[in-house]
C-alpha positions, 0 to 999 in steps of 0.5 A, a space after each residue: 397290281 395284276 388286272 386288266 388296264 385300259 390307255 388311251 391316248 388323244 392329240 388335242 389342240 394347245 391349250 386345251 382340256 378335252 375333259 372340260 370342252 369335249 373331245 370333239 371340239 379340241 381332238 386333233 387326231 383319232 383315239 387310240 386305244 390299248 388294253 393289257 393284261 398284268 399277271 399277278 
């Protein structure tokens, strides 16, 4: 499970998948961004 992991995390408008219409069409806030480090 050690490794290093990446989250992101996006408000998007209600009912809408970023995935199939595109970040830029339903973002309704900047990207957040954190990466960790888990030790074995």
């Amino acid at each position: 499970m050690g490794g290093e992991y990446t989250l992101y995390a996006l408000y998007v408008a209600e009912r809408k998948n970023p995935l199939a219409e595109g970040l830029e069409a339903v973002s309704r806030s900047n990207l957040a961004m954190q990466t960790i480090r888990l030790a074995d």
